[in-house]
DRENTORKOL-3810 file (N, C-alpha, C; in nm, 4 decimals):
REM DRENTORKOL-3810
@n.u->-0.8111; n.v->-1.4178; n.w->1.2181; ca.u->-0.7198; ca.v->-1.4924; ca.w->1.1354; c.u->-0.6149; c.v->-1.3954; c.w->1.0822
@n.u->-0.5066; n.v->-1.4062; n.w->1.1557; ca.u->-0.4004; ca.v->-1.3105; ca.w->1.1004; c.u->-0.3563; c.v->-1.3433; c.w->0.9265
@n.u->-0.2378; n.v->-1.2931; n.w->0.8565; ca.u->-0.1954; ca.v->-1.2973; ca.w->0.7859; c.u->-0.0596; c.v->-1.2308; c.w->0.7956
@n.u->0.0701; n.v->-1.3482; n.w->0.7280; ca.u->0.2250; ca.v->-1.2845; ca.w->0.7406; c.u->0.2238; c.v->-1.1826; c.w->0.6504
@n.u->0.3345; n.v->-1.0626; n.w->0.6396; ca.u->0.3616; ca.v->-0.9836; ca.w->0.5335; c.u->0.3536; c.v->-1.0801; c.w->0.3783
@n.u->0.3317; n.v->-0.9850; n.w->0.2814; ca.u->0.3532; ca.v->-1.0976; ca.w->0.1635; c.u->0.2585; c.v->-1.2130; c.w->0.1633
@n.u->0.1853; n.v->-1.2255; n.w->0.2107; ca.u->0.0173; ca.v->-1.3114; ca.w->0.2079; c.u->-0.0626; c.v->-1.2388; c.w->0.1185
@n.u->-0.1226; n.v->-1.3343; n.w->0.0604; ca.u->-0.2714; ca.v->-1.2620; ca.w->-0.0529; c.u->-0.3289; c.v->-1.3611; c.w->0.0164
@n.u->-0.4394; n.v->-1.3625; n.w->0.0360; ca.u->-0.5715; ca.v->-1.4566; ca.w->0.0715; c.u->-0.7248; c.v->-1.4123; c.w->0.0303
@n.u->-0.8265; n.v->-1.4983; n.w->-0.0029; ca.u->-0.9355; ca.v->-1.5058; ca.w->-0.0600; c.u->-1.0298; c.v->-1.5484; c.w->0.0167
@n.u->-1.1345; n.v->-1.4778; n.w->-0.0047; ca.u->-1.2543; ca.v->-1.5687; ca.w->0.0539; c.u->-1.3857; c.v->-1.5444; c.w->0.0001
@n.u->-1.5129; n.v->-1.6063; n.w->0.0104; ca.u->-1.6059; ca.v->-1.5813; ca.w->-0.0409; c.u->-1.6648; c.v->-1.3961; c.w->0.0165
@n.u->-1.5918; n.v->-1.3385; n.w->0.1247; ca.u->-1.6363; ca.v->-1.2486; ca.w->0.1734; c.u->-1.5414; c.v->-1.0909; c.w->0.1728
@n.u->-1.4580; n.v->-1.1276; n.w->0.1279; ca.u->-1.3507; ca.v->-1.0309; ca.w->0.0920; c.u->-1.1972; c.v->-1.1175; c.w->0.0341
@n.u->-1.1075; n.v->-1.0149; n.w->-0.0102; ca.u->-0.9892; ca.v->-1.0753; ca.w->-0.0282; c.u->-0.8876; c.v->-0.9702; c.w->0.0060
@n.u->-0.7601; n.v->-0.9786; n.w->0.0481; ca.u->-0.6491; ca.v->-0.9123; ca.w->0.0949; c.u->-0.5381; c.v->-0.9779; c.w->0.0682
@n.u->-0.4630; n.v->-0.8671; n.w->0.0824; ca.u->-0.2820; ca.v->-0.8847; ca.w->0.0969; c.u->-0.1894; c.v->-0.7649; c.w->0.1509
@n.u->-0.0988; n.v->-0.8261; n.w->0.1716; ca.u->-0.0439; ca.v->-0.7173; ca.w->0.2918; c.u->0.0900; c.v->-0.7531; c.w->0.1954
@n.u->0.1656; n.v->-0.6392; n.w->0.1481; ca.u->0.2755; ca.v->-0.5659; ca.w->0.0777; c.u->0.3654; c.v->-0.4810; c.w->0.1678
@n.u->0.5029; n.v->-0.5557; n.w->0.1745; ca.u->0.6294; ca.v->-0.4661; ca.w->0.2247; c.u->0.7034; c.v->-0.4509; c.w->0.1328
@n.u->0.6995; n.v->-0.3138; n.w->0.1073; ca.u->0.8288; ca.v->-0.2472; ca.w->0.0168; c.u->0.9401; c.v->-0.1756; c.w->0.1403
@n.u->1.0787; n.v->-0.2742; n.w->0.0768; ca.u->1.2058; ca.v->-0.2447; ca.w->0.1628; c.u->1.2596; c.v->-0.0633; c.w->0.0438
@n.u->1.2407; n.v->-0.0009; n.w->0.1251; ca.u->1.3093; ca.v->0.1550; ca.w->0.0656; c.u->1.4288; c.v->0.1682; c.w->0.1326
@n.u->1.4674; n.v->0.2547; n.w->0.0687; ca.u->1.6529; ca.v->0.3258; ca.w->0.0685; c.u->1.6799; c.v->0.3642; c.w->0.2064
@n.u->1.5925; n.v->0.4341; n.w->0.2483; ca.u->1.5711; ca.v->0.4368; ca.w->0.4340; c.u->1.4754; c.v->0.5198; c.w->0.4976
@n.u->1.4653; n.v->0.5167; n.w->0.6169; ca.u->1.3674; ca.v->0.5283; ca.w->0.6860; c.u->1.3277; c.v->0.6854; c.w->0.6452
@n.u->1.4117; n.v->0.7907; n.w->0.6470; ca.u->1.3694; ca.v->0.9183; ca.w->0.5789; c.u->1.2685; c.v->0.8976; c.w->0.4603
@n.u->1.2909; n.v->0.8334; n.w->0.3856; ca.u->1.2560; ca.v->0.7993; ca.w->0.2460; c.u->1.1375; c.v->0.6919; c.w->0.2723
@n.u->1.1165; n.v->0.6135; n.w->0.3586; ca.u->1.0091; ca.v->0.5464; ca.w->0.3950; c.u->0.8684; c.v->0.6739; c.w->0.4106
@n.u->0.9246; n.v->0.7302; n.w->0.5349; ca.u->0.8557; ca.v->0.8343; ca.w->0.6168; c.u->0.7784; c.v->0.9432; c.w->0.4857
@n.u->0.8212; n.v->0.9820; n.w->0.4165; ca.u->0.7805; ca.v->1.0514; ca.w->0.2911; c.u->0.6854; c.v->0.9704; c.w->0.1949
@n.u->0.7400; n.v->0.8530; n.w->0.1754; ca.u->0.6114; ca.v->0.7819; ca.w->0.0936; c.u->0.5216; c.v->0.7553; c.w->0.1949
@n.u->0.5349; n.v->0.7298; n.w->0.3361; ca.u->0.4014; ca.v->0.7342; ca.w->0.4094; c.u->0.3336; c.v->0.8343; c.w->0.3919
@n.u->0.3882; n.v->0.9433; n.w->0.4501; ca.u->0.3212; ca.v->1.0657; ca.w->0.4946; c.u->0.2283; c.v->1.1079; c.w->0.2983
@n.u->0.2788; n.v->1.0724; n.w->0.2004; ca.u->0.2378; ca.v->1.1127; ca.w->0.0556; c.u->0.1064; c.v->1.0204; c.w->0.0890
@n.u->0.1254; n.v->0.8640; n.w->0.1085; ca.u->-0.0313; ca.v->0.7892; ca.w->0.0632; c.u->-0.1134; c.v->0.8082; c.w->0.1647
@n.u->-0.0586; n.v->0.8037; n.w->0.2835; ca.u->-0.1784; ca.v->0.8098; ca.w->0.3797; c.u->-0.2935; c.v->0.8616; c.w->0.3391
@n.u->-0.3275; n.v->0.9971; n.w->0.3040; ca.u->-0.4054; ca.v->1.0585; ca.w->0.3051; c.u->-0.5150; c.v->0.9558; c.w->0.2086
@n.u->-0.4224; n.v->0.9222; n.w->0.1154; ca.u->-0.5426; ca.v->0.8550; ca.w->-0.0161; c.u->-0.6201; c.v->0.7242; c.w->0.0670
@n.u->-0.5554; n.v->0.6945; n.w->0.2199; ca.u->-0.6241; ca.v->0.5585; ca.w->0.2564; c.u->-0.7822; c.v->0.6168; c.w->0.3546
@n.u->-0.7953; n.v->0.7719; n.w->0.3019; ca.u->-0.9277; ca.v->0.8087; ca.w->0.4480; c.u->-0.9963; c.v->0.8245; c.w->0.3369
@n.u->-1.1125; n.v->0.7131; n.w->0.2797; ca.u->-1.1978; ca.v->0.7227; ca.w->0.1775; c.u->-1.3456; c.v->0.6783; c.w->0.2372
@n.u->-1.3827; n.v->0.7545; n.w->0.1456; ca.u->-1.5976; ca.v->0.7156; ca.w->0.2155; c.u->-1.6326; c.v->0.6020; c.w->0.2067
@n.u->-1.7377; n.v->0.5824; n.w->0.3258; ca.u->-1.7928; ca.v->0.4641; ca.w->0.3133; c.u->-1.7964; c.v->0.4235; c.w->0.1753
@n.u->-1.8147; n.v->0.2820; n.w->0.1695; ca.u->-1.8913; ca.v->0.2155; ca.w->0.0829; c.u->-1.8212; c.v->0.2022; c.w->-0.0906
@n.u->-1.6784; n.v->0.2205; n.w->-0.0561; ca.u->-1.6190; ca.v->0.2132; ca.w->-0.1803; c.u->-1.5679; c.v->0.0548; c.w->-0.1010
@n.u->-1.4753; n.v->-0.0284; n.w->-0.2496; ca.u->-1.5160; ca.v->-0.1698; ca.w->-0.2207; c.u->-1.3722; c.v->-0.2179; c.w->-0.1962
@n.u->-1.2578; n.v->-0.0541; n.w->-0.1263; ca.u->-1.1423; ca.v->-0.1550; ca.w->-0.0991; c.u->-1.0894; c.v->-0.0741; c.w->0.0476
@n.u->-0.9788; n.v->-0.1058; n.w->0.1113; ca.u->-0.9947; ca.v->-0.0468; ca.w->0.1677; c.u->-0.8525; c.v->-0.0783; c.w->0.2593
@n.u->-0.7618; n.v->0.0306; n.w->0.2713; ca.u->-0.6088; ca.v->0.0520; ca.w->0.2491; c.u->-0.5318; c.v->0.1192; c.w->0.3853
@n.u->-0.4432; n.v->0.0383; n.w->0.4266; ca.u->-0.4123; ca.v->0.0831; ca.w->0.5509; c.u->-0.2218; c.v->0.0865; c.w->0.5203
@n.u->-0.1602; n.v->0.2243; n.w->0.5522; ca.u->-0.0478; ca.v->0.2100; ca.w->0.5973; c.u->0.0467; c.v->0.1910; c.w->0.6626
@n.u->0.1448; n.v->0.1747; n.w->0.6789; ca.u->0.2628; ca.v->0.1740; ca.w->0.7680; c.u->0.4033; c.v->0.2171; c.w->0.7594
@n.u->0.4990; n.v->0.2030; n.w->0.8779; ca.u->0.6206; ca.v->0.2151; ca.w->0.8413; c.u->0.6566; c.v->0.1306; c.w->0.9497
@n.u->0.7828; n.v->0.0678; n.w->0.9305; ca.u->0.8476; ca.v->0.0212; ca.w->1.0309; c.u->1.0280; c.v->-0.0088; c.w->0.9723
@n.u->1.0618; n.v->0.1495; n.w->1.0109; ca.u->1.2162; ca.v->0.1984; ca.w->0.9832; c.u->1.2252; c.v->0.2197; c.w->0.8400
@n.u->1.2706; n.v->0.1251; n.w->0.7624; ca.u->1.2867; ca.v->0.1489; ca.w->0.5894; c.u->1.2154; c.v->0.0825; c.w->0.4997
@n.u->1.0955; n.v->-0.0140; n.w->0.6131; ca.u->1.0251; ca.v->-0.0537; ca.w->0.5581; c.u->0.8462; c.v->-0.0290; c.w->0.5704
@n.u->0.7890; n.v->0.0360; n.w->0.4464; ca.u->0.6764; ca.v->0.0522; ca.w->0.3971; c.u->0.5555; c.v->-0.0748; c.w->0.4166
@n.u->0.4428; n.v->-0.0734; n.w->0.4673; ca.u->0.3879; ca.v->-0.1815; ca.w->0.4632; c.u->0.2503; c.v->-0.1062; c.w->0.4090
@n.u->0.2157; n.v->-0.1813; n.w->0.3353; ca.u->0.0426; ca.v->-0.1250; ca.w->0.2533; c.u->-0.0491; c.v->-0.2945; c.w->0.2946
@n.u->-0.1545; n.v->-0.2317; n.w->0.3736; ca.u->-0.2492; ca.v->-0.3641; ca.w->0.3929; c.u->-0.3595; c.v->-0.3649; c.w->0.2996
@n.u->-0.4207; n.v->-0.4369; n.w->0.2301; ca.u->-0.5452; ca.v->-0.4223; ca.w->0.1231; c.u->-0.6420; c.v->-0.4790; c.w->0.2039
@n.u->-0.7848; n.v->-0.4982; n.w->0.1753; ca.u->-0.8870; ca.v->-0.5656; ca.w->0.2140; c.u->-0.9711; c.v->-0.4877; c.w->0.0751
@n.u->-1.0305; n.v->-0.5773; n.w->-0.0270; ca.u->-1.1440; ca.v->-0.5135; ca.w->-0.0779; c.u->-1.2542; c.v->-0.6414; c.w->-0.0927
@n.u->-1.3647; n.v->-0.6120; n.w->-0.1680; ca.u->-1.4602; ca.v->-0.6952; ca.w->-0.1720; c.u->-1.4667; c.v->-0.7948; c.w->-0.2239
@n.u->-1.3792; n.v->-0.7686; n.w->-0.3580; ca.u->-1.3768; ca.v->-0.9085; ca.w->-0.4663; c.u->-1.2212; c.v->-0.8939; c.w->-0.5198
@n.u->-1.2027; n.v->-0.9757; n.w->-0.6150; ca.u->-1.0623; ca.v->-0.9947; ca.w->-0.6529; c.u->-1.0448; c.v->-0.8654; c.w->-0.7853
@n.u->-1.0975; n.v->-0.8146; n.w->-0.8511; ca.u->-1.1058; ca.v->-0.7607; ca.w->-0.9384; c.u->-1.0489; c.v->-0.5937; c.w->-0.8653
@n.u->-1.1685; n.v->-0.5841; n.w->-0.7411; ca.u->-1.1100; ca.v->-0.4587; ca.w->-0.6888; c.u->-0.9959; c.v->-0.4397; c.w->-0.5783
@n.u->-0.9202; n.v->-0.5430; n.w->-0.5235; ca.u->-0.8139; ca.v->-0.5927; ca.w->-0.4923; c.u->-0.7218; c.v->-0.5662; c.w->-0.5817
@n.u->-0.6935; n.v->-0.6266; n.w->-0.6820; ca.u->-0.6325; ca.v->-0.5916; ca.w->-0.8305; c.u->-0.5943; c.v->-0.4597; c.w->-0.8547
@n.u->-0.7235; n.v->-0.3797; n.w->-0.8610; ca.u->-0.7019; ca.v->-0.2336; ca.w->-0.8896; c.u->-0.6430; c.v->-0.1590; c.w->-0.7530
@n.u->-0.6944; n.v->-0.1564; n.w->-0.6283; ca.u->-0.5883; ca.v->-0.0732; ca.w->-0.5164; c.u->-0.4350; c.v->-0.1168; c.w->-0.4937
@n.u->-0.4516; n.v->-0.2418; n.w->-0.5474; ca.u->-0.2696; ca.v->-0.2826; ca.w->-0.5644; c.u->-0.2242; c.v->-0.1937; c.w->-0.6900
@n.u->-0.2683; n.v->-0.1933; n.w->-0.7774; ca.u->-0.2288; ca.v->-0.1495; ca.w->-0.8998; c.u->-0.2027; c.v->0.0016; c.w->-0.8894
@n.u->-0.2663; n.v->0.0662; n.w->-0.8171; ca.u->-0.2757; ca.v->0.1800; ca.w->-0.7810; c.u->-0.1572; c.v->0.2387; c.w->-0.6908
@n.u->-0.1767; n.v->0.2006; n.w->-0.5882; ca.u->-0.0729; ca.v->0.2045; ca.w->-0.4996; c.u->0.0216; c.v->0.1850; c.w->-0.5011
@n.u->0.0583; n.v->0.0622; n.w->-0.5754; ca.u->0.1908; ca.v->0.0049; ca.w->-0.6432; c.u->0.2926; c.v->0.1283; c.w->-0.7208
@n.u->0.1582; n.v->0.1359; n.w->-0.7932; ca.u->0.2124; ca.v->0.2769; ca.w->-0.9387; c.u->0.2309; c.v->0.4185; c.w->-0.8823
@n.u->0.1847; n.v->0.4248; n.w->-0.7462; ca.u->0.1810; ca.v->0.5736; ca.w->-0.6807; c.u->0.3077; c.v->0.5465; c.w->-0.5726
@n.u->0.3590; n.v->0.4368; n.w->-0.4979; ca.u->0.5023; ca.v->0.4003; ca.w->-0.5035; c.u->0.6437; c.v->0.4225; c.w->-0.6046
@n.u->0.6041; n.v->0.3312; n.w->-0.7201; ca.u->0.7205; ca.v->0.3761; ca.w->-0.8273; c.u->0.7330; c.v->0.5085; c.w->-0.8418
@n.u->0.6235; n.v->0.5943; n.w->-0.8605; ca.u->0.6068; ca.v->0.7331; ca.w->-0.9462; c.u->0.7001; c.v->0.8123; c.w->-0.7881
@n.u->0.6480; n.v->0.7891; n.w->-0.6710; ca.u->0.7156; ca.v->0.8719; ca.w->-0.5368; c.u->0.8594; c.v->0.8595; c.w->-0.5494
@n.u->0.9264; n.v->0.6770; n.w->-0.5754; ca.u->1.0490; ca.v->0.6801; ca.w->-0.5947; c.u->1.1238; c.v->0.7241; c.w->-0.7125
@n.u->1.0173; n.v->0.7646; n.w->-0.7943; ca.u->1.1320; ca.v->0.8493; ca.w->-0.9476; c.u->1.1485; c.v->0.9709; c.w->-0.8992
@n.u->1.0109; n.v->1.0417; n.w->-0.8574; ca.u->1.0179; ca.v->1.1759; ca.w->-0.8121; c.u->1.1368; c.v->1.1783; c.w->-0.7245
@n.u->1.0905; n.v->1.1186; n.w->-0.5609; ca.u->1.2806; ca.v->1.1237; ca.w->-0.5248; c.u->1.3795; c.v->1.1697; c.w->-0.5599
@n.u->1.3998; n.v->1.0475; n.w->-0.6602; ca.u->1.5379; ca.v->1.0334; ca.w->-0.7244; c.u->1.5461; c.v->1.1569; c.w->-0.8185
@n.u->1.4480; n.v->1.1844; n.w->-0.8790; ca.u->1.4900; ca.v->1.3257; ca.w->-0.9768; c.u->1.5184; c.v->1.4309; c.w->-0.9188
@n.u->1.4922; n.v->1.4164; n.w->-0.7704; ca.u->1.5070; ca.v->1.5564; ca.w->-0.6330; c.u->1.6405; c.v->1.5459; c.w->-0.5994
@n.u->1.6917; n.v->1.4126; n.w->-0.5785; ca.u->1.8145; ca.v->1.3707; ca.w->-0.5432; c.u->1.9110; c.v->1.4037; c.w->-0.6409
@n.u->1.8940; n.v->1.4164; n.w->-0.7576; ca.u->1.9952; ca.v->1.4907; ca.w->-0.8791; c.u->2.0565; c.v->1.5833; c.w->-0.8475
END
């Protein structure tokens, strides 16, 4: 059962959503990839579980966690480790 970009969906067995952030450009994409990736190779048995992308200037973050609560938190996370990459940027870009 696929899902479009920008889908959240639920189920009694997991829940997900798949997030495209449009960035300034593909340089600037490529850098916030290459920064989160690393945080998506985590040990078994934690309850979310985070896949990246790029495609040109656009960023794609896939979620899957167990329940809605910890869904919540890897968005929240990721989200906030996005903004914080694009201030840094921009304070480089000064």
């Amino acid at each position: 059962m696929g899902r479009s970009l920008g889908s959240l969906g639920a189920s009694a067995e997991f829940c997900s959503a798949v997030v495209s952030v449009d960035l300034p450009s593909s340089d600037v994409a490529g850098v916030v990839f290459r920064s989160l990736e690393p945080e998506t190779r985590v040990s078994v048995g934690w309850r979310s579980r985070v896949r990246v992308g790029v495609r040109g200037r656009v960023l794609v973050l896939r979620f899957e966690a167990d329940d809605t609560p910890a869904l919540r938190a890897v968005l929240n996370s990721y989200l906030r480790w996005v903004a914080m990459l694009m201030k840094a940027l921009g304070c480089l870009g000064d």
